[in-house]
C-alpha positions as CSV (number, residue, x, y, z in Angstrom):
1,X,-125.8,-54.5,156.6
2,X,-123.0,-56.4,158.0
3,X,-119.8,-56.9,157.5
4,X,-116.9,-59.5,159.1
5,X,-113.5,-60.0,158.4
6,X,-111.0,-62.3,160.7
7,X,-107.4,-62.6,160.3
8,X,-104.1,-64.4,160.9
9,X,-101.8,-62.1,162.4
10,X,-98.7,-64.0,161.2
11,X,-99.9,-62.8,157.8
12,X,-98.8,-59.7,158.6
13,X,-95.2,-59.8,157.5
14,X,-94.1,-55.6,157.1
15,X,-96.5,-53.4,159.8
16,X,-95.3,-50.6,159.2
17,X,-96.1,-50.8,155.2
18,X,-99.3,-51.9,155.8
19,X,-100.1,-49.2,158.2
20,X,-98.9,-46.5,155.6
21,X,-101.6,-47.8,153.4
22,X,-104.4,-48.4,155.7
23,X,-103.8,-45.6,158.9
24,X,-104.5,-42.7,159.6
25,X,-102.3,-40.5,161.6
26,X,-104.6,-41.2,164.8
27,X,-104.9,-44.8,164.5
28,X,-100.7,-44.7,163.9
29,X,-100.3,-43.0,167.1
30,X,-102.2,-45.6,169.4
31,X,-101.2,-48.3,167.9
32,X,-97.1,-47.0,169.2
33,X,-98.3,-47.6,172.8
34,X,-98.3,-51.2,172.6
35,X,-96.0,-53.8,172.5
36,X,-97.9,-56.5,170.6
37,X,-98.1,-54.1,167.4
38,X,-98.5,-56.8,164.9
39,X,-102.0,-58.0,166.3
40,X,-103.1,-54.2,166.5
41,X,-102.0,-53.9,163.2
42,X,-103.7,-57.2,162.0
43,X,-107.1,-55.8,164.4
44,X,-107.0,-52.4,162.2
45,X,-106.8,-54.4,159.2
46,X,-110.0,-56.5,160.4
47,X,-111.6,-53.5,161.2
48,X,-111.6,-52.1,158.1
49,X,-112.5,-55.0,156.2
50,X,-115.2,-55.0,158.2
51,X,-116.8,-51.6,157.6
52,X,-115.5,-52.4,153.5
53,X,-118.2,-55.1,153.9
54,X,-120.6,-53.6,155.9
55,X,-120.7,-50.1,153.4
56,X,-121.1,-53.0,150.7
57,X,-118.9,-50.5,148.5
58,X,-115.8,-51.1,146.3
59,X,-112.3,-49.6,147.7
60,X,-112.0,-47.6,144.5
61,X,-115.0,-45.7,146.2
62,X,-113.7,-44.7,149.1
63,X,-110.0,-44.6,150.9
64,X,-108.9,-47.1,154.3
65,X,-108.0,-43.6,155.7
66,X,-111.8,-42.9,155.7
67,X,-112.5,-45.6,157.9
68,X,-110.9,-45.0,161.4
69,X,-110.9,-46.8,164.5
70,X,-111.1,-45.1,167.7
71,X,-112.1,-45.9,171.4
72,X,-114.6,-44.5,173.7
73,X,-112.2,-43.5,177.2
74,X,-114.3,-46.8,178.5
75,X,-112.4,-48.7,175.9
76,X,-115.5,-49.5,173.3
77,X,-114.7,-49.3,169.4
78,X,-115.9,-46.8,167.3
79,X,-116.0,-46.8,163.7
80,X,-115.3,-42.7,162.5
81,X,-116.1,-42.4,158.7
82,X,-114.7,-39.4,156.9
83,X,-114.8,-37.6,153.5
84,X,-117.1,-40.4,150.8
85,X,-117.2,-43.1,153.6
86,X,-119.6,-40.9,155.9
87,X,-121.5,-39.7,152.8
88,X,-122.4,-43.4,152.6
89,X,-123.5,-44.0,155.8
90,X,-125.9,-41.2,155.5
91,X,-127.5,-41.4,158.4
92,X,-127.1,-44.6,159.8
93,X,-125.6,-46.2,162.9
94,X,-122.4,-48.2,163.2
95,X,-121.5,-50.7,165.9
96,X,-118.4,-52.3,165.4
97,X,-116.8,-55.3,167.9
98,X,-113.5,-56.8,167.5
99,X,-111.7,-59.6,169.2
100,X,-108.6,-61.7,169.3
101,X,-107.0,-64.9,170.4
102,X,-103.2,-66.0,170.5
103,X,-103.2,-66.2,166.7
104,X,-106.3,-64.4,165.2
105,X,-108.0,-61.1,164.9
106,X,-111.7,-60.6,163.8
107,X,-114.2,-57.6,163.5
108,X,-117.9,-57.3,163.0
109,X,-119.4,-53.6,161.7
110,X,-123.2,-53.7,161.9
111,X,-124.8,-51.2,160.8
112,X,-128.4,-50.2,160.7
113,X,-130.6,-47.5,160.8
114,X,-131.2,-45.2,163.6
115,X,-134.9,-45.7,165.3
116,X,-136.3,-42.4,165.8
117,X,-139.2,-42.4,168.6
């Protein structure tokens, strides 16, 4: 499956409300270092539409706290799925890329079963 989500960060009008909603106490913390908030904001928000899309499941199902992003030390996203979210990856891999411009944010989350040799 597959999911993709891109956004306009100036749609982002409160950060911090949004991130109440949507973060989880990790993803809060990294997203303090940096100056450009709203686009990391807007990135997390992509992110997790993403995964949404790519689990093919209905938010009611699971929470946007059990989707979190987080970063290899070489910089590489990494999708972590908690509580429901992981029970419905059961198994499966999930490669996630984002990017961004002046103006927009986008994610991909693929995800696909692992190959066993």
């Amino acid at each position: 499956m597959i999911g993709f989500d891109i956004e306009h960060i100036s749609r982002i009008k409160n950060e911090e409300r949004l991130l109440k909603k949507i973060a989880t106490e990790n993803e809060k913390a990294y997203i303090e270092k940096f100056k450009n908030k709203k686009e990391k904001v807007a990135t997390l928000w992509a992110f997790k539409e993403a995964v949404f899309k790519a689990l093919n499941v209905k938010k009611e199902k699971i929470s946007y706290k059990d989707i979190e992003l987080s970063h290899l030390e070489n910089g590489k996203p990494v999708a972590l799925l908690h509580n429901e979210a992981s029970v419905l990856l059961n198994g499966k891999t999930i490669e996630i890329s984002l990017t961004h411009t002046k103006d927009i944010v986008g994610a991909v989350a693929i995800i696909f079963n692992d190959v066993k040799e």
